[in-house]
C-alpha positions in Angstrom: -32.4 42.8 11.9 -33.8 44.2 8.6 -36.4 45.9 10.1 -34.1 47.5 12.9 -32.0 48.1 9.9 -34.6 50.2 8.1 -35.7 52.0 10.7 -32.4 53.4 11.2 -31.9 54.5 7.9 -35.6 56.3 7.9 -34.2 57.8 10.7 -31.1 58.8 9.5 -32.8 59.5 6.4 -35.3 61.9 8.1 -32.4 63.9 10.5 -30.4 64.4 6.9 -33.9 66.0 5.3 -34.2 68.1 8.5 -30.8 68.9 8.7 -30.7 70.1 4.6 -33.4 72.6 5.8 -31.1 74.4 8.1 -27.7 74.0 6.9 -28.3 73.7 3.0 -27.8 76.5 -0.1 -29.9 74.1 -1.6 -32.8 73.4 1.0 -36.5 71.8 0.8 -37.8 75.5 2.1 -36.3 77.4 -0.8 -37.8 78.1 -4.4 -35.3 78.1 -7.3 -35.3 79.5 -10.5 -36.4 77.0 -13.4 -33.7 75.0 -14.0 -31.2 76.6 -11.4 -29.8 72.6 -10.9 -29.2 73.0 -14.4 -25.4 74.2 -15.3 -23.9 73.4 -11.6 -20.5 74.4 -11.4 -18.1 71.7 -12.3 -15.9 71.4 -9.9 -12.3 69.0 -10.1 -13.6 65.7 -9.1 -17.0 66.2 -9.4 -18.9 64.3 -12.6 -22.4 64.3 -13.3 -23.6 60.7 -13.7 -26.6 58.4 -14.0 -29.1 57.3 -11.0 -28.4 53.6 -12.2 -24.7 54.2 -11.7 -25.4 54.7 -8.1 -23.9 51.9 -5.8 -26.7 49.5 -4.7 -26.6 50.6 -0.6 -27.5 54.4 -2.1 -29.8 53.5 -5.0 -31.3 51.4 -1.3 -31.3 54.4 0.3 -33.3 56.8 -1.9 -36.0 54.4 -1.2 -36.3 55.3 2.6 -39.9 56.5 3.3 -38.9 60.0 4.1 -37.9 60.5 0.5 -40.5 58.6 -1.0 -42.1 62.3 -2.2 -39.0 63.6 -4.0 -37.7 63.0 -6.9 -33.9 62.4 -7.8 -33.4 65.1 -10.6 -29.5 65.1 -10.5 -26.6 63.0 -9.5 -22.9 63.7 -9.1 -20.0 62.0 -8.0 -17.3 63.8 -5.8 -13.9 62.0 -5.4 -12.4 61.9 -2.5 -9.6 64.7 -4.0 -12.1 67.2 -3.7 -12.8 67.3 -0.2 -10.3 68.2 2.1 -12.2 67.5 5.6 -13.4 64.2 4.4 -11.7 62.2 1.2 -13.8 59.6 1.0 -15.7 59.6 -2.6 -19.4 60.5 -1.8 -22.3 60.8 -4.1 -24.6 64.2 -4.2 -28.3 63.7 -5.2 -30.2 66.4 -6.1 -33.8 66.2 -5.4 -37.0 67.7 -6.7 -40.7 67.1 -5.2 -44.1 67.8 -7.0 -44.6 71.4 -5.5 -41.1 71.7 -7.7 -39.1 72.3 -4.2 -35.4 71.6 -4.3 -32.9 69.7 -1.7 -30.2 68.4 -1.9 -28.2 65.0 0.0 -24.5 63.5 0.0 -24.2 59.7 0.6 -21.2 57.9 0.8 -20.8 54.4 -1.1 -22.1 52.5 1.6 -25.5 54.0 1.7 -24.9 56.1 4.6 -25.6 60.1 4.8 -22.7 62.4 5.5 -23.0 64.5 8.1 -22.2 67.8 8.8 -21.1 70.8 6.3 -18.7 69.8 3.4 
């Protein structure tokens, strides 16, 4: 069951990278500015906070295979007040990988990726 379990989330995992490239600002493809992350608007509801203050099923998450070459350089918590199409608290990591290439993923508490635009 783990294993099944795993593979689903490389999967899932995997689809959410592929699907950053074509729907995301913030995409693997694109070259930012040094320290564009840096200064992100601040929206209502959304607080900056520390990787180890991630829930367990995301911190679990970020170590799906797929990611395993990107680094998390920024994470943010989005109440569920700031969304109006899903209000469901999520979490947005902001990743970086060694050719300094910049993406970005939403995860709700549970580990799973949320879908679609926000």
């Amino acid at each position: 069951m783990n294993k099944v379990f795993a593979l689903a989330l490389v999967l899932v995992a995997l689809g959410l990278l592929t699907e950053a490239k074509a729907q995301a600002p913030l995409s693997a493809s694109s070259q930012l500015p040094e320290g564009a992350l840096q200064g992100v608007p601040h929206e209502t509801g959304k607080e900056q906070i520390a990787t180890d203050e991630l829930p367990k099923a995301v911190k679990q998450a970020l170590q799906a295979e797929t990611l395993k070459e990107w680094n998390v350089s920024e994470v943010y918590l989005i109440k569920g007040t700031v969304q109006k199409a899903d209000p469901k608290p999520m979490y947005e990591v902001y990743f970086t990988n060694a050719e300094q290439k910049k993406t970005v993923a939403r995860f709700y508490k549970n580990g799973k990726t949320v879908s679609g635009k926000r």
